[in-house]
N, CA, C and O atoms as a MOPAC input file, in Angstrom:
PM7 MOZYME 1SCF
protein

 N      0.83000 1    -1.13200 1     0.00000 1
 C      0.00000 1     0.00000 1     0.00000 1
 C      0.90800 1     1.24000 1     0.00000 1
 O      1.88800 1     1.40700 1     0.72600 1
 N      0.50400 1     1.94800 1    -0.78300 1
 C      0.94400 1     3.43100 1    -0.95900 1
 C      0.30800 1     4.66600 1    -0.46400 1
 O     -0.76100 1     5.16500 1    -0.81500 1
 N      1.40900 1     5.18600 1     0.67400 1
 C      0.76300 1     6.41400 1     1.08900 1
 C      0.94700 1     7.42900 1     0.40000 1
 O      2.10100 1     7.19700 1     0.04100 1
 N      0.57200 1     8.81200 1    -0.26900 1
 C      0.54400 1     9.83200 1    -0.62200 1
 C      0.20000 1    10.89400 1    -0.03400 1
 O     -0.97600 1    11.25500 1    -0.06800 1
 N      1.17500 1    11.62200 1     0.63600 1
 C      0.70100 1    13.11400 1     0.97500 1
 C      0.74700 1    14.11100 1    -0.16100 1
 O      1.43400 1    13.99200 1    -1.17600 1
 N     -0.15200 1    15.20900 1     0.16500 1
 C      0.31400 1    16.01800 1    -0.41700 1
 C      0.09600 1    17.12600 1    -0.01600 1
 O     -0.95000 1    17.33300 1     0.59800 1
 N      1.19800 1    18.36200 1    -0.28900 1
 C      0.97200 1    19.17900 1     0.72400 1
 C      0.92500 1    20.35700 1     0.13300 1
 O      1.94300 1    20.57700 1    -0.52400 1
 N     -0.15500 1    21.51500 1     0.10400 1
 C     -0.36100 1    22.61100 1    -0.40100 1
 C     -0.04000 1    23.60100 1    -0.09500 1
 O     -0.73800 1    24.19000 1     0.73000 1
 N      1.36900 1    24.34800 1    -0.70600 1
 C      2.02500 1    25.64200 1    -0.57200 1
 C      1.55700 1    26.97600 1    -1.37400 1
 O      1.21200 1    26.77300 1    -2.53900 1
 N      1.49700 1    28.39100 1    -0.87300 1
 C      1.39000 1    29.16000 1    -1.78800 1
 C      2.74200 1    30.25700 1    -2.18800 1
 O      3.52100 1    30.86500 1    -1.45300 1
 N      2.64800 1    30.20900 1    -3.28100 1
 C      3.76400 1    31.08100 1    -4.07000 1
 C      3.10600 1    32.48600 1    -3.88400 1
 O      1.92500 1    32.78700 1    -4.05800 1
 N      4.13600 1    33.26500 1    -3.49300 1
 C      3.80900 1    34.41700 1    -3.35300 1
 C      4.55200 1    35.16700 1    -3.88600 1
 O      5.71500 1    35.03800 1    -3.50400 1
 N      4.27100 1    36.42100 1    -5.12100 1
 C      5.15100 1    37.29500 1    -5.44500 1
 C      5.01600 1    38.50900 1    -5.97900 1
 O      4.52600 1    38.92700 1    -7.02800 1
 N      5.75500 1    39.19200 1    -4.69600 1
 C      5.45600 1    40.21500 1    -4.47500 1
 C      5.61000 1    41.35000 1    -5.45200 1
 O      6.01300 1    40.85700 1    -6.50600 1
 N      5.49800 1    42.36500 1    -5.54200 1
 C      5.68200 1    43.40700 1    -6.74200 1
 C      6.45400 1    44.50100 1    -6.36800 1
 O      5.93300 1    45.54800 1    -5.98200 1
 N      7.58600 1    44.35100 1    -6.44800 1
 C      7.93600 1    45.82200 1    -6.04400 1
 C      8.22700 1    46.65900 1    -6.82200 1
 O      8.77100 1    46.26500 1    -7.85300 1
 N      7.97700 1    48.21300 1    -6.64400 1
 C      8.24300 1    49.05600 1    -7.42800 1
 C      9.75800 1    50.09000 1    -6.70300 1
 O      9.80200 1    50.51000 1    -5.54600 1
 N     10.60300 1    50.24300 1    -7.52900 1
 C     11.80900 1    51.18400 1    -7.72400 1
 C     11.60400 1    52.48600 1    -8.38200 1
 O     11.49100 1    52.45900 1    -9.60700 1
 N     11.52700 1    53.78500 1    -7.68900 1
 C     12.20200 1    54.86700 1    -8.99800 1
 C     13.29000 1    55.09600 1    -8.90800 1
 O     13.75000 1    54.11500 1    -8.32600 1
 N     14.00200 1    55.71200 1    -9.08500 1
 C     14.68700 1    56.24800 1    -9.64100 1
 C     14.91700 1    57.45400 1   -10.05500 1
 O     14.94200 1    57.59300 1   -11.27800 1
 N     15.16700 1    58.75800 1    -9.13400 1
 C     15.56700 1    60.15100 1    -9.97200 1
 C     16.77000 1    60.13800 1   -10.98300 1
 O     17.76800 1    59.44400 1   -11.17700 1
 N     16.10900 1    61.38700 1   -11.59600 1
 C     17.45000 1    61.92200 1   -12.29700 1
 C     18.01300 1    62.65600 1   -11.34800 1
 O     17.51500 1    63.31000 1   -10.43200 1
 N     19.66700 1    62.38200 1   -11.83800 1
 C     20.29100 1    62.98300 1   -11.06200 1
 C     21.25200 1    64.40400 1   -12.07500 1
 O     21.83800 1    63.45000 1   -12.58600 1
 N     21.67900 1    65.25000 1   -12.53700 1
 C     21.78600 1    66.17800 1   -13.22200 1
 C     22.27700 1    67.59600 1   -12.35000 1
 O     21.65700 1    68.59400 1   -11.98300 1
 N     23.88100 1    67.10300 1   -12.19900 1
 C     24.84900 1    68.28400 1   -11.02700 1
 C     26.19600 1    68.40500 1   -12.06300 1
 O     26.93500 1    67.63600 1   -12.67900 1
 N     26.01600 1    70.03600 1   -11.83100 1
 C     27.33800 1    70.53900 1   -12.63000 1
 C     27.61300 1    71.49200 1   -11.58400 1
 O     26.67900 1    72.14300 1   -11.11700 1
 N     29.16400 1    71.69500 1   -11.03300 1
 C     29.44000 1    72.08600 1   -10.43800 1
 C     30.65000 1    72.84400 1   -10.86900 1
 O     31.45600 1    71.95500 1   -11.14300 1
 N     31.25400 1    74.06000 1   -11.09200 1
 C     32.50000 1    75.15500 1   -11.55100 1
 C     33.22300 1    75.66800 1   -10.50500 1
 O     32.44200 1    76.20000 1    -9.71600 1
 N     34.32100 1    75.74600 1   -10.15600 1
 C     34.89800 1    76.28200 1    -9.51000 1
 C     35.55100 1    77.58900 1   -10.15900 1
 O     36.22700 1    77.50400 1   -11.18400 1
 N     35.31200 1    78.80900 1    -9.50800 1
 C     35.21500 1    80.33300 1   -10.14800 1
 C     36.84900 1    80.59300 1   -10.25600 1
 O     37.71400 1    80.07300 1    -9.55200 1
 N     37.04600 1    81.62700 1   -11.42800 1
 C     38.26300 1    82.38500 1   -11.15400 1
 C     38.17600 1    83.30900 1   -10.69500 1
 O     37.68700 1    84.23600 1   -11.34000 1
 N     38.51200 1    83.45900 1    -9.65300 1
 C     38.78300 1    85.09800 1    -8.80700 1
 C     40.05800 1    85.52100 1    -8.59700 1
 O     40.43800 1    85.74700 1    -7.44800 1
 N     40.86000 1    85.67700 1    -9.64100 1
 C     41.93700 1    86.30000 1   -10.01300 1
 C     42.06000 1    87.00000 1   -11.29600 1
 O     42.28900 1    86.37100 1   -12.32900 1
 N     41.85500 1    88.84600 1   -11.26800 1
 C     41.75300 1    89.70800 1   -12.20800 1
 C     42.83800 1    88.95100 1   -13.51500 1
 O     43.80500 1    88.21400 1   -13.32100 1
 N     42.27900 1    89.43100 1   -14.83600 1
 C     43.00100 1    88.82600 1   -15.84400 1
 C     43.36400 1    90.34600 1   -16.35400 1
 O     42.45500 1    91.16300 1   -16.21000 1
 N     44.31700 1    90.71100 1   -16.80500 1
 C     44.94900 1    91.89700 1   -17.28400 1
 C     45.20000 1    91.06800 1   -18.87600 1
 O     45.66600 1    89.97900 1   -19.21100 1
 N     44.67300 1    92.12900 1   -19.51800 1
 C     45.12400 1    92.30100 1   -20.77600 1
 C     45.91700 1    93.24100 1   -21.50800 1
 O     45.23400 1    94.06800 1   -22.11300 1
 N     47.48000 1    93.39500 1   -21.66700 1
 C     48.17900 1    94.38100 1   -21.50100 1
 C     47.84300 1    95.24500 1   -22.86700 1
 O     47.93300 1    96.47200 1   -22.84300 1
 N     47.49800 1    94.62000 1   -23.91500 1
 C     47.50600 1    95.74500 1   -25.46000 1
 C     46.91300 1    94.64400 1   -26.10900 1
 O     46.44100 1    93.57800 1   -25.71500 1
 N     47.08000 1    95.25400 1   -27.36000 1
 C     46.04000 1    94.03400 1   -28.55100 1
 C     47.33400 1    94.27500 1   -29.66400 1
 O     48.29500 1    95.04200 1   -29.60500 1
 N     46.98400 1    93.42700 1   -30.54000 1
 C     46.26500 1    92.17200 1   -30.33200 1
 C     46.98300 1    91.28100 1   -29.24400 1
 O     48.18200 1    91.01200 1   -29.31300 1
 N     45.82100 1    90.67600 1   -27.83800 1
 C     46.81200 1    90.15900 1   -27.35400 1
 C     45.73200 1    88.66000 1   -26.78400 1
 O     44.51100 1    88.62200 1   -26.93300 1
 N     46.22400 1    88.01400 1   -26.40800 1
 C     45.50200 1    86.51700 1   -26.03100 1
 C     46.04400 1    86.32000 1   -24.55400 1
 O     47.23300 1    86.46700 1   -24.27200 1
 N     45.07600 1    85.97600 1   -23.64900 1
 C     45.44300 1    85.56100 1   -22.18200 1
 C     44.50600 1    84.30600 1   -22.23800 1
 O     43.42200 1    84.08300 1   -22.77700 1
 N     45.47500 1    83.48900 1   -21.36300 1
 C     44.20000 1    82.17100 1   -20.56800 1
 C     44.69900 1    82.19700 1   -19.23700 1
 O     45.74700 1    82.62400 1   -18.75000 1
 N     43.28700 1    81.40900 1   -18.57600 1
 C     43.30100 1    81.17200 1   -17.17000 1
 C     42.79000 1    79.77600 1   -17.33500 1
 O     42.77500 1    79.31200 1   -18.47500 1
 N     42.38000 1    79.06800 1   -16.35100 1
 C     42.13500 1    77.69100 1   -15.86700 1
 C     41.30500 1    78.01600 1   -14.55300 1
 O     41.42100 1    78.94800 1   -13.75700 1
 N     40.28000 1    76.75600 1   -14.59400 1
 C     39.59800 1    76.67300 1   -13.50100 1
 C     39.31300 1    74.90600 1   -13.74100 1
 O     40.03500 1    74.23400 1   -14.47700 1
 N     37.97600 1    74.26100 1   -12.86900 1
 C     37.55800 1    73.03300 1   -12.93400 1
 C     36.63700 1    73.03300 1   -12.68800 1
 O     36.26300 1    73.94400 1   -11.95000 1
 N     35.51900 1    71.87000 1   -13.20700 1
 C     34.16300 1    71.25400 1   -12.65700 1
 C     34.08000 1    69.78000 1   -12.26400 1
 O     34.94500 1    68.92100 1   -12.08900 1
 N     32.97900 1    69.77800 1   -12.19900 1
 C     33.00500 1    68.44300 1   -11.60200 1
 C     31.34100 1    67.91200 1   -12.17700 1
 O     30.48300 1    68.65200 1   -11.69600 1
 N     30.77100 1    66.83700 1   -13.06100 1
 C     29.70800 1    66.63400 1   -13.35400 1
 C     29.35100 1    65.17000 1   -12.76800 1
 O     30.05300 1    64.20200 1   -12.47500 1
 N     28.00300 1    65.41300 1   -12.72200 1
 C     27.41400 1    64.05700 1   -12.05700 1
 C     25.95900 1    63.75700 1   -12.92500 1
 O     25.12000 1    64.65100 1   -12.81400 1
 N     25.58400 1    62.56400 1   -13.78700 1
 C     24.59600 1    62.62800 1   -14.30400 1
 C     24.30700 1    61.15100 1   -14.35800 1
 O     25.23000 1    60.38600 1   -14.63600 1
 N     22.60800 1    60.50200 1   -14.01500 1
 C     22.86800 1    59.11300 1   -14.00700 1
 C     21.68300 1    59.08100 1   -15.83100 1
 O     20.92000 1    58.12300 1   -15.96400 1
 N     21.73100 1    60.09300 1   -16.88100 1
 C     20.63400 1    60.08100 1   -17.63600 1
 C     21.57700 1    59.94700 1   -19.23200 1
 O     22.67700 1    59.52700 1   -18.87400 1
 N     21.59100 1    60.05500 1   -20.19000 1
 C     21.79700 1    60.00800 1   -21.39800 1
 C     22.07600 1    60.71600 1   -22.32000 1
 O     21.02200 1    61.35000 1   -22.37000 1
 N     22.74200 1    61.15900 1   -23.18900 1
 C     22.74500 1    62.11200 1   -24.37900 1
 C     22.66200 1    63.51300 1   -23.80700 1
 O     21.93100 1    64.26700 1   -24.45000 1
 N     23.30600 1    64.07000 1   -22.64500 1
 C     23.42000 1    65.15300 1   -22.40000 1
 C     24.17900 1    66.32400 1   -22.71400 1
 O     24.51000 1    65.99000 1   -23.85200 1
 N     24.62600 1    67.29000 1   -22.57400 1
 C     25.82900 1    68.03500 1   -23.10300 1
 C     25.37700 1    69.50500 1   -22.28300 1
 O     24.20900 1    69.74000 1   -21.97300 1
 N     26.39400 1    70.32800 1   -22.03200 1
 C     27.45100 1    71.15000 1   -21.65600 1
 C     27.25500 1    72.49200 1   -22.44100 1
 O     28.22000 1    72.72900 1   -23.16700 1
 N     26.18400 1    73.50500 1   -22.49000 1
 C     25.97100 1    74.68900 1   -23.38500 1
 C     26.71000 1    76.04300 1   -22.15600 1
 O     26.75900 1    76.05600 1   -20.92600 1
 N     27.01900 1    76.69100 1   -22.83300 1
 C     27.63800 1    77.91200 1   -21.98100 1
 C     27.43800 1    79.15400 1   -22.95300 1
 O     27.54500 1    79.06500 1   -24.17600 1
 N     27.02000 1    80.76600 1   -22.00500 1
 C     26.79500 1    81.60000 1   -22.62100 1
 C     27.32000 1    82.28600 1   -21.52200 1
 O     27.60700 1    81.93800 1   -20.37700 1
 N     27.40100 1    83.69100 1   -22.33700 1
 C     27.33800 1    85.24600 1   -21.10000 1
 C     26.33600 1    85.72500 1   -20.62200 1
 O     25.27900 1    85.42000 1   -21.17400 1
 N     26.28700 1    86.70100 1   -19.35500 1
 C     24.66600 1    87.46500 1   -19.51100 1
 C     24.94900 1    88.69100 1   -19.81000 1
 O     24.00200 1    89.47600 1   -19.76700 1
 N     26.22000 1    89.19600 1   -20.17500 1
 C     25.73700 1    90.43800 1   -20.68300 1
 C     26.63100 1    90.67200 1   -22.29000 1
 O     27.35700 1    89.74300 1   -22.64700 1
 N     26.56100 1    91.51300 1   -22.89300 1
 C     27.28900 1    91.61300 1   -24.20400 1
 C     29.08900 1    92.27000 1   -23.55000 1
 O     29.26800 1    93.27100 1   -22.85600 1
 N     30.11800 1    91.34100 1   -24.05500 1
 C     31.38700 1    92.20400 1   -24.39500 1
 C     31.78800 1    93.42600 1   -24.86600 1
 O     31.60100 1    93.75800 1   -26.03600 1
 N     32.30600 1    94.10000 1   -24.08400 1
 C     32.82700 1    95.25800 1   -25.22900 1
 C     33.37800 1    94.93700 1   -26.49800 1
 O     33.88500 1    93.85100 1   -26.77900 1
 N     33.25200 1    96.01900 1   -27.33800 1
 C     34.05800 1    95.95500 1   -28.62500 1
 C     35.75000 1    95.19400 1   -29.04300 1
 O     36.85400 1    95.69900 1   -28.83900 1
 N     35.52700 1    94.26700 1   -29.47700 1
 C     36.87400 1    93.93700 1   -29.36400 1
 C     37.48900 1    93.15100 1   -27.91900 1
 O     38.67300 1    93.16000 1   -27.58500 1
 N     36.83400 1    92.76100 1   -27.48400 1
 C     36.66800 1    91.75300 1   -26.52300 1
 C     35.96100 1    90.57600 1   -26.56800 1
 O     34.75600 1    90.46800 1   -26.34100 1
 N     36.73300 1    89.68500 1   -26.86700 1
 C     36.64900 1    87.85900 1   -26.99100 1
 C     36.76100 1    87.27800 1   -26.24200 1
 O     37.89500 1    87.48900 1   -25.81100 1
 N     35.97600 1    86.07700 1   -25.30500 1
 C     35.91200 1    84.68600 1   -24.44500 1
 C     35.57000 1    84.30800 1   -25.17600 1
 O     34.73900 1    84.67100 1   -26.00800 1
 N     36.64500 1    82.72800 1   -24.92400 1
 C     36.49300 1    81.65300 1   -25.66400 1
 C     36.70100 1    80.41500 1   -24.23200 1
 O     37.33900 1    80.63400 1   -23.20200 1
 N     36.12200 1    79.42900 1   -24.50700 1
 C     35.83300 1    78.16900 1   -23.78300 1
 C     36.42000 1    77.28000 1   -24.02300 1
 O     35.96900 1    77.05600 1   -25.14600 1
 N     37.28200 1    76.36500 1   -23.81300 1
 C     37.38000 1    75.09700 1   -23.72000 1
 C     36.91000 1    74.18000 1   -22.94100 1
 O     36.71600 1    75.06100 1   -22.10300 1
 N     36.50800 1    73.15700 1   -22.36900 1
 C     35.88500 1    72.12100 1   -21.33100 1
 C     36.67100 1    70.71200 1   -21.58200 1
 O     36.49200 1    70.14900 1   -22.66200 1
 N     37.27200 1    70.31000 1   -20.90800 1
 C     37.63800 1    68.81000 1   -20.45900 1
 C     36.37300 1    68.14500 1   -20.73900 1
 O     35.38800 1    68.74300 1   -20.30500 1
 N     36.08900 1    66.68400 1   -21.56700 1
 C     35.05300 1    66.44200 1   -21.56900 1
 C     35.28700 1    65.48300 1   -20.76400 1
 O     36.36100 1    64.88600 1   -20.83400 1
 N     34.17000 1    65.08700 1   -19.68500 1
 C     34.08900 1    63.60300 1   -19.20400 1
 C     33.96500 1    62.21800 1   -20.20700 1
 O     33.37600 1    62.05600 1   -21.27600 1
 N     34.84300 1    61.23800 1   -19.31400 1
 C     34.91400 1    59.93200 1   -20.35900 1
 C     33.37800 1    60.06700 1   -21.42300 1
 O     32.23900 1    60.48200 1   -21.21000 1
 N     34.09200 1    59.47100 1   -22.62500 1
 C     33.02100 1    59.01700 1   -23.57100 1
 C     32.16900 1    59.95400 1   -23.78000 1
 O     31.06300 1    59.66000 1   -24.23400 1
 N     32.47800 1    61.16200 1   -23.51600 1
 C     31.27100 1    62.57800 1   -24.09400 1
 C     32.78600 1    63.31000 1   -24.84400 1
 O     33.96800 1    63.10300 1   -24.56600 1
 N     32.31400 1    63.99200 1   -25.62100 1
 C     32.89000 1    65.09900 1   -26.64500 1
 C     33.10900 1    65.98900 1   -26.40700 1
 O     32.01200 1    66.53100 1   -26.26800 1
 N     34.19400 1    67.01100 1   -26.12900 1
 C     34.94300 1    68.18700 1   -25.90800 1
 C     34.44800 1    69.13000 1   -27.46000 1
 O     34.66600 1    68.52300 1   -28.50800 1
 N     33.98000 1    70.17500 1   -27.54600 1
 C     33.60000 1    70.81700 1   -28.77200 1
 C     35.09400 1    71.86900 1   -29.05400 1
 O     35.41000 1    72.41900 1   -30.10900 1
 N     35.66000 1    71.89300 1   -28.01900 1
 C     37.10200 1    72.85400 1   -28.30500 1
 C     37.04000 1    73.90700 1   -27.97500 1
 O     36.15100 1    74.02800 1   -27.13200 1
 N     37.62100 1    74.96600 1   -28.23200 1
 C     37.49600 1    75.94700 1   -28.29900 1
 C     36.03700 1    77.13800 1   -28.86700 1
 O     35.90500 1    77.37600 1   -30.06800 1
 N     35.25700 1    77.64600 1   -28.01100 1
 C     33.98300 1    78.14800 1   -29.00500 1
 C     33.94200 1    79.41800 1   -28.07500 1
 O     33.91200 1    79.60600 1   -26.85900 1
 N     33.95500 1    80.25800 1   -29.28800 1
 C     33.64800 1    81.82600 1   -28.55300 1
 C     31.80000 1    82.20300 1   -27.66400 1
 O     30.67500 1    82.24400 1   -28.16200 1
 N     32.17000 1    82.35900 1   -26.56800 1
 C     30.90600 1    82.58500 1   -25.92900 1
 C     30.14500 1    83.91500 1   -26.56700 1
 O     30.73900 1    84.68700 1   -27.32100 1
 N     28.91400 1    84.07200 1   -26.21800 1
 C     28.09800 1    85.22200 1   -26.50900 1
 C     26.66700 1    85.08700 1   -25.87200 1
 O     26.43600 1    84.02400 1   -25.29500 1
 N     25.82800 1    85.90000 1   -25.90500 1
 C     24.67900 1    85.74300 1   -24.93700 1
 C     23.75700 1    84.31600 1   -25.49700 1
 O     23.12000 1    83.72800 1   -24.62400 1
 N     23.68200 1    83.71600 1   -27.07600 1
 C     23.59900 1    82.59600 1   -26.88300 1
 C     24.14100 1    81.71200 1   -26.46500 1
 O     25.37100 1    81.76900 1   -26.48500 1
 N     23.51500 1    80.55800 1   -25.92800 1
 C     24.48800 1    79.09700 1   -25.20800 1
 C     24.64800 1    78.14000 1   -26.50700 1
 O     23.76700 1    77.79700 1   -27.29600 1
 N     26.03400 1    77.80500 1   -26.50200 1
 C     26.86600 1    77.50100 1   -27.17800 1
 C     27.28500 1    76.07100 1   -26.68200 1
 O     27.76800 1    75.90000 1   -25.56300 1
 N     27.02600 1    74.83900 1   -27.76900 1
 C     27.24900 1    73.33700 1   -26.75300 1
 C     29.04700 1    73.70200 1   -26.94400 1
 O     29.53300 1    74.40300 1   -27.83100 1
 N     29.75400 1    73.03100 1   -25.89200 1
 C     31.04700 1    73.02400 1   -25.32500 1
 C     31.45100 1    71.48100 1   -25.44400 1
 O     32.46000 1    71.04800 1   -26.00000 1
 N     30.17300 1    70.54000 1   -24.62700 1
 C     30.58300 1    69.19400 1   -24.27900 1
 C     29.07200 1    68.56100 1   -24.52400 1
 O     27.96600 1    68.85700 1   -24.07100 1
 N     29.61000 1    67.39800 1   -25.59100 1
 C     28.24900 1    66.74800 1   -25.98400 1
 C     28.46100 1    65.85800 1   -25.67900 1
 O     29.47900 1    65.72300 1   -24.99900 1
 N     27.35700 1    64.30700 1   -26.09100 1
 C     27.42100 1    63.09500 1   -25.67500 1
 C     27.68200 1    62.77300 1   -24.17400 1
 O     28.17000 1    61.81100 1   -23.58100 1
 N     27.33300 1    63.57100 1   -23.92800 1
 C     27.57700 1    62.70100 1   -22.38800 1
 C     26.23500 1    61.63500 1   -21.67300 1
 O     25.00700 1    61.60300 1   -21.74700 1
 N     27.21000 1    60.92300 1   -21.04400 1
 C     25.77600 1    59.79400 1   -20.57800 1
 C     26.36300 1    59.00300 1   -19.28900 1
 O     27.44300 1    58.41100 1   -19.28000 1
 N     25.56000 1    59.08800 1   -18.32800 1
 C     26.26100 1    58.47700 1   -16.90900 1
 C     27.37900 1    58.55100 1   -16.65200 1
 O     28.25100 1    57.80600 1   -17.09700 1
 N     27.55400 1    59.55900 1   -15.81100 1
 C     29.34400 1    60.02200 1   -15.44700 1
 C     28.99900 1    60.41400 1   -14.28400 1
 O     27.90200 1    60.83300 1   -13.91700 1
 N     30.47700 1    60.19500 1   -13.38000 1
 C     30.28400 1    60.82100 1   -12.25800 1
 C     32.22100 1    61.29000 1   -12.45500 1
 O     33.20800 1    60.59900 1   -12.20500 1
 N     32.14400 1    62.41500 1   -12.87800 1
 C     33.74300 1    62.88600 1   -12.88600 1
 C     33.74700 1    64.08200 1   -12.29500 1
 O     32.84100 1    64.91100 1   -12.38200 1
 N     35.17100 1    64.24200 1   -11.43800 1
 C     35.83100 1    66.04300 1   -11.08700 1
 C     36.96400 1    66.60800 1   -11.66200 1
 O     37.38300 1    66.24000 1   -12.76000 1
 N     37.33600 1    67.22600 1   -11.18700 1
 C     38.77600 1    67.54600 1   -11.63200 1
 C     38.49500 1    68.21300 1   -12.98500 1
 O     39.37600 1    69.03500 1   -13.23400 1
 N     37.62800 1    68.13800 1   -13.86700 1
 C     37.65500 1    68.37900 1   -15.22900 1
 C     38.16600 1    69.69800 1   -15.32900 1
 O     37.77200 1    70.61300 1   -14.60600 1
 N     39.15400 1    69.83800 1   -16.33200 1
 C     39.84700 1    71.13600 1   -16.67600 1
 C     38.87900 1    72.41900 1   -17.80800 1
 O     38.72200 1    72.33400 1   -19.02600 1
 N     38.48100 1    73.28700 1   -17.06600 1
 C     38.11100 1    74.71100 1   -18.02200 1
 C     38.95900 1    75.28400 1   -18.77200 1
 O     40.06400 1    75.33800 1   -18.23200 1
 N     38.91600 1    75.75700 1   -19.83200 1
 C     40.22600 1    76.91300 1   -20.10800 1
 C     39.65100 1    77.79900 1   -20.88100 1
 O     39.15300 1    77.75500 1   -22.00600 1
 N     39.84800 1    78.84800 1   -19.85800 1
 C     39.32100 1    80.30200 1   -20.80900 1
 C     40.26900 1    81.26800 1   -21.49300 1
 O     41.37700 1    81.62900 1   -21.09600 1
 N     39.61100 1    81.62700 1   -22.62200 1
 C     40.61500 1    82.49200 1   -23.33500 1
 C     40.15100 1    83.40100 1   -23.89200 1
 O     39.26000 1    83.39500 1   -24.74100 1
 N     41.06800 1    84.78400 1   -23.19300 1
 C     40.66700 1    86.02900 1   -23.38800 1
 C     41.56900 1    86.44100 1   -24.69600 1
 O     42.77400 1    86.20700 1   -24.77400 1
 N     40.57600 1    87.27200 1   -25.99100 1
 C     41.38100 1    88.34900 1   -26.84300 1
 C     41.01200 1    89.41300 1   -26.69500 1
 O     39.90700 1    89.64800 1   -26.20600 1
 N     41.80100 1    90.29100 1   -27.06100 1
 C     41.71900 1    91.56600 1   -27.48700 1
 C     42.21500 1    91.39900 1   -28.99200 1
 O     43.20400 1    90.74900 1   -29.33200 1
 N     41.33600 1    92.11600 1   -29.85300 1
 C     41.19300 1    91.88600 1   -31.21500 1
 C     41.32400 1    92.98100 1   -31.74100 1
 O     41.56200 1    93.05500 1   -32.94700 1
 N     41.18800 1    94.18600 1   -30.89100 1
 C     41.20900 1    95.86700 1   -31.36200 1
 C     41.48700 1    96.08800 1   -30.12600 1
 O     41.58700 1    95.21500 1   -29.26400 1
 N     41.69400 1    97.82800 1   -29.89700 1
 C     41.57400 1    98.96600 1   -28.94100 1
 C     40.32400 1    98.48700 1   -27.92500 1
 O     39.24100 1    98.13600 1   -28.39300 1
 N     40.52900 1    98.50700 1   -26.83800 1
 C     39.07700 1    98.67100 1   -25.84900 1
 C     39.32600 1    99.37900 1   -24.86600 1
 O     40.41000 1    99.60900 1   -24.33000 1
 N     38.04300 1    99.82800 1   -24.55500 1
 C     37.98200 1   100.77300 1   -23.74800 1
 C     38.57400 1   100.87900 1   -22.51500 1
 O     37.54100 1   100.95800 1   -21.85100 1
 N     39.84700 1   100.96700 1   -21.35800 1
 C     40.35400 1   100.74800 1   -20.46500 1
 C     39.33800 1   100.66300 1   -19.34700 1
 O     38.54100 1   101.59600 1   -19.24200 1
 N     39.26900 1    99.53500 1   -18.40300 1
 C     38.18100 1    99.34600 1   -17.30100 1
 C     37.84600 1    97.92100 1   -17.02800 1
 O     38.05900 1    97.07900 1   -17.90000 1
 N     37.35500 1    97.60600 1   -15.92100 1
 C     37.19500 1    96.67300 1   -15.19900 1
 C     35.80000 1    95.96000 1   -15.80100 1
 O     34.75200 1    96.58600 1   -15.63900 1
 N     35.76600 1    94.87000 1   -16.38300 1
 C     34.40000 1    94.11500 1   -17.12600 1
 C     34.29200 1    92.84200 1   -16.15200 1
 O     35.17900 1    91.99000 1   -16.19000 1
 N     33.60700 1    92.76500 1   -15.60400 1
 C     32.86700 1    91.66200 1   -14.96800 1
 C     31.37400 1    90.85500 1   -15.56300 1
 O     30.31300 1    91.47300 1   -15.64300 1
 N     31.50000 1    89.54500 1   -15.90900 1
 C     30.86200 1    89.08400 1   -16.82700 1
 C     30.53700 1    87.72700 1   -16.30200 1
 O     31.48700 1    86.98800 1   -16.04200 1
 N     29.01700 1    87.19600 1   -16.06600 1
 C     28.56700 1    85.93000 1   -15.61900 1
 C     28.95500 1    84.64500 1   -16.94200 1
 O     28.55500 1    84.83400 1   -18.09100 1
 N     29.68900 1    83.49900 1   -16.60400 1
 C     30.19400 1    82.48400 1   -17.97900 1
 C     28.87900 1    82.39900 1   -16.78700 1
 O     28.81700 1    82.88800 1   -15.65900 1
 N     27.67700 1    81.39100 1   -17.72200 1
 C     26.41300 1    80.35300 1   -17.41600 1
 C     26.96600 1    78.99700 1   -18.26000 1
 O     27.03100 1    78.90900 1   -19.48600 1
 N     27.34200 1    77.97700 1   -17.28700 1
 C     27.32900 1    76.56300 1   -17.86200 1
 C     25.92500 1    75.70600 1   -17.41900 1
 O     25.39000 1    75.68800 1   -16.31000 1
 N     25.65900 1    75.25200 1   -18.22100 1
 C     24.43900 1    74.61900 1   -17.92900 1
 C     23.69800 1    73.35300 1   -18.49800 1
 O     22.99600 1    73.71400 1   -19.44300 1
 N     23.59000 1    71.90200 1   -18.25100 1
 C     23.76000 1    70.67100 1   -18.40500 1
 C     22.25300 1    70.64800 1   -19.32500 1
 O     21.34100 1    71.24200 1   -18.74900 1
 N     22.00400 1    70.22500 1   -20.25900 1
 C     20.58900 1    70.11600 1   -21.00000 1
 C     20.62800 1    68.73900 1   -21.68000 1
 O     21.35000 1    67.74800 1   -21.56500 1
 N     19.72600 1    69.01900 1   -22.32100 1
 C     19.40300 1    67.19900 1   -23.13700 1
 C     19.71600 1    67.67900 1   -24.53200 1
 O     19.66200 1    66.89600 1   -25.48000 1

């Protein structure tokens, strides 16, 4: 004779849900050391760094001024690009934003090197210009 149990279990499974923010941090460290431009035509650079953090896709790196240059007064940008995103080079700023650094997609890097570069292209007016660079991370 054959005994047979049998014994009735239930499967249970559960559902869980995850989000997930975006995460989307650009961070610059300022130059606060006056740049003298002694005569024209003449070219100065300085250096600064950022640091980006993004967990999203196909992002990039636009930068503008907020106010207009004097005559004969040029910023130009360079940006360190983080791994596997694109450095655009050198691009003269102006009150439109201008991409710098494209392709970017999940990075968490610092240290990244700025390099700004001042011309004088003509005569300008002798005086102190203080001018907001806006970097700013978009899709």
């Amino acid at each position: 004779m054959h005994v047979f149990f049998l014994t009735a279990f239930q499967v249970i499974a559960p559902l869980i849900s995850i989000g997930i923010s975006p995460i989307n941090e650009l961070s610059v460290q300022s130059i606060n050391v006056p740049i003298q431009i002694p005569t024209y035509p003449a070219t100065v650079t300085s250096q600064s760094s950022y640091a980006i953090t993004t967990n999203e896709n196909c992002k990039k790196i636009i930068g503008s001024l907020d106010l207009e240059l004097p005559t004969n007064l040029r910023v130009s940008l360079s940006l360190q690009a983080p791994s596997k995103a694109q450095s655009e080079g050198p691009i003269p700023l102006s009150l439109t934003g201008k991409t710098l650094v494209s392709n970017i997609s999940r990075v968490a890097q610092s240290d990244l090197t700025i390099t700004y570069t001042f011309s004088a292209v003509g005569p300008i007016v002798s005086g102190t210009y203080s001018k907001v660079v806006r970097l700013t991370l978009v899709d």
